[in-house]
Backbone bond lengths (Angstrom), bond angles and torsions (degrees), N, CA, C in turn:
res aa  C-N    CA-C-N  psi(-1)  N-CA   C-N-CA  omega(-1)  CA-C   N-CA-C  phi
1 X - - - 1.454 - - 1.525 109.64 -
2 X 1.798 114.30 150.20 1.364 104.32 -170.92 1.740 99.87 -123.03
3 X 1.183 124.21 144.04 1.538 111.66 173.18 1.595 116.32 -62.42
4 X 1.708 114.76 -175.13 0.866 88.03 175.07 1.684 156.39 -98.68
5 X 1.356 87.19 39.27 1.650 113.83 -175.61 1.436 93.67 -104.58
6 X 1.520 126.28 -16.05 1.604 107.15 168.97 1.402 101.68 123.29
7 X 1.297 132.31 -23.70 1.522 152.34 -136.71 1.463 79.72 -117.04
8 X 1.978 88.85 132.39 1.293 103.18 -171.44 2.106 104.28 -63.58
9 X 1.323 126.23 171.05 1.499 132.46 -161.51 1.098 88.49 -93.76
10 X 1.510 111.81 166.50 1.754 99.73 141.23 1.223 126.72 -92.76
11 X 1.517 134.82 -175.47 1.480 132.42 174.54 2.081 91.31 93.34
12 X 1.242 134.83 -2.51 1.149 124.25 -147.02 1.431 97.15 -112.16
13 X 1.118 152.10 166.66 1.667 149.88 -159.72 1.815 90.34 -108.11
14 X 1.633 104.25 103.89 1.327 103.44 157.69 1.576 132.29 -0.42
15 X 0.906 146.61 83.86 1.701 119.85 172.03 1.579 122.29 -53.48
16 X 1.455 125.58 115.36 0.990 134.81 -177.90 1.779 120.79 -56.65
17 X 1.283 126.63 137.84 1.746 111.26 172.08 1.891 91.42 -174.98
18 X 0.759 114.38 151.11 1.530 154.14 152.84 1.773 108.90 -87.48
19 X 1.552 112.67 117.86 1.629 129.87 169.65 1.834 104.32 -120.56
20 X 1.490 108.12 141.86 1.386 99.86 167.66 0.963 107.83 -63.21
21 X 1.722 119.94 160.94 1.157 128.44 -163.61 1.483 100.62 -122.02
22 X 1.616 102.21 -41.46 1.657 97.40 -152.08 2.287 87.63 -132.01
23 X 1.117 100.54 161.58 1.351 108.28 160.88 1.530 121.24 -43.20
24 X 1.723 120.97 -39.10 1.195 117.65 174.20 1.659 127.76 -88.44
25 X 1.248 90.64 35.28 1.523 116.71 -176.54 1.441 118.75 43.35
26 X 1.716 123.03 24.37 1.390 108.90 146.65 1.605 116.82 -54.59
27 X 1.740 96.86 154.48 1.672 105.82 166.74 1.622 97.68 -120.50
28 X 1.332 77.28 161.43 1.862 99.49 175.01 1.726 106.63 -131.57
29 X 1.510 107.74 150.86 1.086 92.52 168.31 1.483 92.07 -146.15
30 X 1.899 118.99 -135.13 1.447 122.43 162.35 0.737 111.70 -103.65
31 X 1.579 131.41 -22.36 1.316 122.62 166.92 1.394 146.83 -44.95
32 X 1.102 104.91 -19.44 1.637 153.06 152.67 1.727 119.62 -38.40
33 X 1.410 87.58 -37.50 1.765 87.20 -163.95 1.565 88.79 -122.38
34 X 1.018 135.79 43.94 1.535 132.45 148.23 1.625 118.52 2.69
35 X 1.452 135.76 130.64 1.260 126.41 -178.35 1.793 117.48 43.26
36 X 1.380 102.19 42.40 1.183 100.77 176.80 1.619 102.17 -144.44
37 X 1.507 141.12 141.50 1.395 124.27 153.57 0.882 115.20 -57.85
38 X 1.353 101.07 148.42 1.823 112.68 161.90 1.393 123.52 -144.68
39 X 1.274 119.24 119.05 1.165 147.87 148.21 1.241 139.58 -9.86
40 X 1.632 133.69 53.40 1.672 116.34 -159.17 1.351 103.48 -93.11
41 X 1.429 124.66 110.78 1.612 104.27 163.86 1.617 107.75 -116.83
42 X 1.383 93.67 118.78 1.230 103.18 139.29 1.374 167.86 -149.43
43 X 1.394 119.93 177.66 1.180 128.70 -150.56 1.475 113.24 -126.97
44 X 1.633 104.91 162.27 1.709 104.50 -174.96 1.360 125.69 -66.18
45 X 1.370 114.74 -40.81 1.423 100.38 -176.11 1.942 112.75 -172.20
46 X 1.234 107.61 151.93 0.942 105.93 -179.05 1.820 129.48 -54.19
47 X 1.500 116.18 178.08 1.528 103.32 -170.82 1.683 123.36 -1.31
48 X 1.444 108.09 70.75 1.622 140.00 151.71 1.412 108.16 -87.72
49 X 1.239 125.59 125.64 1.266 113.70 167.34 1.858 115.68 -59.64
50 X 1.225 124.56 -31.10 1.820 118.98 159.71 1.442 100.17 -46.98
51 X 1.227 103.38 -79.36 1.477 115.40 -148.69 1.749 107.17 -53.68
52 X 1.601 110.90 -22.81 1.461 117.60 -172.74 1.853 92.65 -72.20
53 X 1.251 133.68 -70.46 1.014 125.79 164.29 1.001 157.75 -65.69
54 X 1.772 109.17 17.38 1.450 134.97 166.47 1.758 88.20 -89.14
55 X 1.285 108.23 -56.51 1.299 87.77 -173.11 1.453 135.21 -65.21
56 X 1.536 98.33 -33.04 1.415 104.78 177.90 1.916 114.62 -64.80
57 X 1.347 113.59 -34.44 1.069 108.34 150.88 1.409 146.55 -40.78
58 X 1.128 109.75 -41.83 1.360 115.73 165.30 1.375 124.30 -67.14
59 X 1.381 108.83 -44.10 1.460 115.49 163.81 1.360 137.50 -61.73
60 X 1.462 103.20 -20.48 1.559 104.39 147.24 1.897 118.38 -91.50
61 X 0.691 100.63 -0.62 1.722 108.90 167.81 1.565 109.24 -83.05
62 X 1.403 124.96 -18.24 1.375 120.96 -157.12 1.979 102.00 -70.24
63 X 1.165 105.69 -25.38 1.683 96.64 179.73 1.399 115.24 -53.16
64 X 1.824 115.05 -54.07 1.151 121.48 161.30 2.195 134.59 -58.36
65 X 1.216 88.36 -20.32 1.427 94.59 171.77 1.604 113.35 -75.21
66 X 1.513 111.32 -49.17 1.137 128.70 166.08 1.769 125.70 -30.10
67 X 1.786 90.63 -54.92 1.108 100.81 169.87 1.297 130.97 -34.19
68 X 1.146 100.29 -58.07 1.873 116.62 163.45 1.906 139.81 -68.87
69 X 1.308 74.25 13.26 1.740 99.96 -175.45 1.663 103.21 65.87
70 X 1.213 129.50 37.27 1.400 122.94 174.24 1.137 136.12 -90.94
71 X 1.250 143.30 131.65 1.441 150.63 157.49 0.809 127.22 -89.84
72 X 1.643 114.02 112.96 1.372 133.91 -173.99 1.389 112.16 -90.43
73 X 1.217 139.94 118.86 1.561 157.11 161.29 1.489 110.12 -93.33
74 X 1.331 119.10 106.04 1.486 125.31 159.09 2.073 103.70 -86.50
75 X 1.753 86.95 138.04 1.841 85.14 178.72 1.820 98.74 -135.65
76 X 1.288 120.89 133.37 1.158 101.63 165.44 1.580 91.14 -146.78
77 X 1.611 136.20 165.65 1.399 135.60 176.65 1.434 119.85 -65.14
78 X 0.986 124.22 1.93 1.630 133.58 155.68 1.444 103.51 -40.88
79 X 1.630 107.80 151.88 1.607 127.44 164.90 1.767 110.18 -59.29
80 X 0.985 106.04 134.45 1.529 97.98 158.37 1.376 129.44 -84.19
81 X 1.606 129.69 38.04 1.050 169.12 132.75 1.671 108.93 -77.81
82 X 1.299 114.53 -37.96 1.776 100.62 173.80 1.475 103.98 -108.00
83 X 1.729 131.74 1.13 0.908 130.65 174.07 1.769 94.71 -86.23
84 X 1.276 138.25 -25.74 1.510 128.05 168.32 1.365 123.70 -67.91
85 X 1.484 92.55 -44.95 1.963 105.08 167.11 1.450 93.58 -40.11
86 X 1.578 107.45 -71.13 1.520 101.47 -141.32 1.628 116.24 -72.08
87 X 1.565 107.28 -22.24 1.525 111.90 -167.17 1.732 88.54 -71.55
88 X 1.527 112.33 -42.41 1.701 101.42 -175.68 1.703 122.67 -53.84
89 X 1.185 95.46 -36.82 1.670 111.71 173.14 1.660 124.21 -65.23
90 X 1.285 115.02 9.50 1.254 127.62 -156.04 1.523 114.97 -162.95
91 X 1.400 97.89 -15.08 1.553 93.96 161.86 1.545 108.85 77.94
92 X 1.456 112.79 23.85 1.964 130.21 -175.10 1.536 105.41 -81.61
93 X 1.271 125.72 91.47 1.217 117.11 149.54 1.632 145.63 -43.17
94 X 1.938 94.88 -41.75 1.563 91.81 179.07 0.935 136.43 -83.94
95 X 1.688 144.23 -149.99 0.983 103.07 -152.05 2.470 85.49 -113.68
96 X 1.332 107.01 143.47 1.732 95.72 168.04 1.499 101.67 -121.97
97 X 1.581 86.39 153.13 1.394 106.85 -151.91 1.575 105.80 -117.60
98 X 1.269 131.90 118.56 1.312 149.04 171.80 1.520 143.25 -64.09
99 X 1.611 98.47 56.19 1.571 108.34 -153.16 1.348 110.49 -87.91
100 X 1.915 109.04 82.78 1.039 129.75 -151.33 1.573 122.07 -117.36
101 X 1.699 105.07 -19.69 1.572 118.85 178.25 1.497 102.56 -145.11
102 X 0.880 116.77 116.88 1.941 125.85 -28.12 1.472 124.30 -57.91
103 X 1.297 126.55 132.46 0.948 138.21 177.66 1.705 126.50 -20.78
104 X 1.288 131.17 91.38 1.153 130.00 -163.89 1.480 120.05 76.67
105 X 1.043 129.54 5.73 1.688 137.15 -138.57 1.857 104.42 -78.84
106 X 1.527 117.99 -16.41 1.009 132.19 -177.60 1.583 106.78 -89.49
107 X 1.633 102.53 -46.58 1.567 113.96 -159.82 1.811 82.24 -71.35
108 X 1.136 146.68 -58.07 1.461 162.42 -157.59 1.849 89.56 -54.62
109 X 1.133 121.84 -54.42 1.316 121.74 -170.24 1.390 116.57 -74.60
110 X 1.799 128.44 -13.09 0.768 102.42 140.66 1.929 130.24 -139.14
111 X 1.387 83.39 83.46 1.445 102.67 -165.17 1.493 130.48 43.85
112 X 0.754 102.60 36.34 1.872 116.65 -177.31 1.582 96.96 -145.20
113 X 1.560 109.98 79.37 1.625 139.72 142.97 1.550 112.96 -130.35
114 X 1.412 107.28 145.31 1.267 98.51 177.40 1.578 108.05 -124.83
115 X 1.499 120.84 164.53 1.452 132.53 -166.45 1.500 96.72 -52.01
116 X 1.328 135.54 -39.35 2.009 143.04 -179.11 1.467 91.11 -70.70
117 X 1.385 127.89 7.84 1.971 94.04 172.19 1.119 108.16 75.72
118 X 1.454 129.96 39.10 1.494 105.52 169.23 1.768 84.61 -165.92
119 X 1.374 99.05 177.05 1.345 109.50 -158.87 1.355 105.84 -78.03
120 X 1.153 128.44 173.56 1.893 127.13 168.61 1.502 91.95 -90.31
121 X 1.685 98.63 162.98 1.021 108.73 142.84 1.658 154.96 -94.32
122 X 1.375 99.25 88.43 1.422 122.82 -140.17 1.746 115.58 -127.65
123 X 0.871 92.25 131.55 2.239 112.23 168.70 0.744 120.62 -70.50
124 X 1.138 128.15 138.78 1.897 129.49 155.15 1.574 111.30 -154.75
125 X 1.158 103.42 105.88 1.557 113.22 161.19 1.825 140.87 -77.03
126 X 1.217 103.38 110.76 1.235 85.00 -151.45 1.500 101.54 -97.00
127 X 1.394 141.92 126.21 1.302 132.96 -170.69 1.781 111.47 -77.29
128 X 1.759 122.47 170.77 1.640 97.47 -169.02 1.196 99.00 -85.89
129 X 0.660 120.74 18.43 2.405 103.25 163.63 1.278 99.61 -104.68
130 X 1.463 125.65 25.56 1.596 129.65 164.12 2.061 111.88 55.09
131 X 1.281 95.02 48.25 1.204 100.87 161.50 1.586 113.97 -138.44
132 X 1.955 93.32 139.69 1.693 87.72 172.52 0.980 128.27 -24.32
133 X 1.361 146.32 129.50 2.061 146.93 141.86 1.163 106.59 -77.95
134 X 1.258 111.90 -40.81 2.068 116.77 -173.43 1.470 120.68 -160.38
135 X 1.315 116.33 136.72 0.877 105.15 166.50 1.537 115.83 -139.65
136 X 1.542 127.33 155.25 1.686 121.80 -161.44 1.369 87.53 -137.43
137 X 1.129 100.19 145.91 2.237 120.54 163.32 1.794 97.80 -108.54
138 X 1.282 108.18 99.66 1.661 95.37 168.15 1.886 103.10 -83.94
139 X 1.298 95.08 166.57 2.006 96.85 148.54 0.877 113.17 -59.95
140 X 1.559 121.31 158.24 1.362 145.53 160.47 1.360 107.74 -30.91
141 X 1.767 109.24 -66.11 1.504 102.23 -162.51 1.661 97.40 -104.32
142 X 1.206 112.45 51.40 1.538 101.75 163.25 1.715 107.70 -147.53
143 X 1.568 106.76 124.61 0.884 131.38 140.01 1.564 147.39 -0.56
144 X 1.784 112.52 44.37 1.682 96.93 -138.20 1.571 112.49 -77.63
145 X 1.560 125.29 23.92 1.067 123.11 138.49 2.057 95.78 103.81
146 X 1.075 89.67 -137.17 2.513 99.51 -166.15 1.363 86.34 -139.97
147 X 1.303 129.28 -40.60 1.257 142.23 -145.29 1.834 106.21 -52.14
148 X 1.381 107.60 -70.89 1.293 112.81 158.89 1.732 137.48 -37.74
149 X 1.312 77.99 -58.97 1.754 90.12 164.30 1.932 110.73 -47.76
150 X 1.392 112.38 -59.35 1.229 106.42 -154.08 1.671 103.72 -77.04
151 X 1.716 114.63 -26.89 1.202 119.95 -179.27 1.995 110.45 -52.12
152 X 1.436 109.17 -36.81 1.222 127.25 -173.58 1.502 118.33 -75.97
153 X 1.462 102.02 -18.79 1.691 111.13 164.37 0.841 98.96 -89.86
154 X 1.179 133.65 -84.31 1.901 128.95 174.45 1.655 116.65 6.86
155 X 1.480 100.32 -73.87 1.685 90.78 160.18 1.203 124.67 -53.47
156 X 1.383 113.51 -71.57 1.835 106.13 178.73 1.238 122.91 -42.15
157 X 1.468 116.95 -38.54 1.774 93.33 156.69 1.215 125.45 -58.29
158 X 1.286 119.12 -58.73 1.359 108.33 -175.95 1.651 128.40 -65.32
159 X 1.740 112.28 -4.49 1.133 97.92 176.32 1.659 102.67 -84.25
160 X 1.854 114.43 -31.10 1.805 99.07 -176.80 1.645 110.20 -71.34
161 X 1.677 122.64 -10.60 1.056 93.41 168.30 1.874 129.71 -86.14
162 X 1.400 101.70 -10.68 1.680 103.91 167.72 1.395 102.32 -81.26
163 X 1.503 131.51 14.43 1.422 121.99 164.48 1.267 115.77 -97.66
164 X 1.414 116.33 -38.72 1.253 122.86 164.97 1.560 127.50 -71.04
C-alpha cells in the first residue's frame, strides 16, 4: 500500500529487488543486509546540484548512520556508469543503484516514480525484519536532509533495545 502521495506506508513488507551496483554487474539490494536497517533514498538524477548535495550529505553523515549498523542505498534511473562518474565526483562511498531495466521498476514499487521518468525524491527506511519504519516524499528541489533518517534509528534502537 502507498500513502497518499504514492510513497510506499510504513508497517508494509519491504518490496524485495536487486539493482546493478557496479560496472561488473554485481547487484545489491536490502535483502542483502538481513537484521540490519536500510536506507533507500531516492533521488532524480545524477550531477543535479540537489541530488549532488543530498548525496554528498549523506556521505558525510555515514559515521553516524553507521553508528546504527545502517545501510544506505542511493537509487535513481541513471546508468551505473554515471552513478561511478558521479559518486567519484562527490566523494560517494555507498553503494547507488541503477533501476534502469525496466525503467524505474524499483522506484514504481515503492511509490516514488514520477510522471518525467525518473525517481522522486524520496526515503524509505527499512527496519531489520524488512519492514517499512519511515517513509518521506520531499520536493524535487529540496533537500530532505539526515534528520529524518537518524530520528527513525533513534527509535529503532531504542525499540530493539527494550526488546532485549
Amino acid at each position: 500500500m502507498t500513502d497518499p502521495n504514492g510513497l510506499i506506508r510504513p508497517g508494509r513488507p519491504a518490496p524485495g529487488f536487486t539493482l546493478p551496483a557496479t560496472p561488473d554487474g554485481r547487484e545489491v539490494g536490502p535483502g542483502q543486509f538481513p537484521g540490519r536497517p536500510v536506507v533507500l533514498a531516492f533521488y532524480p538524477a545524477d550531477f543535479t546540484p540537489v541530488c549532488g548535495d543530498q548525496m554528498a550529505l549523506y556521505q558525510a553523515a555515514m559515521p553516524e548512520l553507521e553508528r546504527y549498523d545502517t545501510v544506505l542505498l542511493g537509487i535513481s534511473v541513471d546508468s551505473v556508469d554515471s552513478h561511478q562518474a558521479f559518486a567519484e565526483s562527490r566523494g560517494i562511498r555507498f553503494p547507488l543503484l541503477a533501476d534502469v531495466e525496466p525503467k524505474g521498476e524499483v522506484a514504481r514499487r515503492y511509490g516514488a516514480y514520477t510522471p518525467q521518468e525518473q525517481a522522486a525524491r524520496a526515503l524509505v527506511v527499512i527496519d531489520p525484519a524488512g519492514t517499512v519504519a519511515w517513509s518521506h516524499l520531499s520536493p524535487m528541489d529540496v533537500n530532505p536532509g539526515v534528520d529524518g533518517i537518524l530520528d527513525v534509528l533513534d527509535r529503532l534502537d531504542a525499540d530493539r533495545q527494550v526488546a532485549t
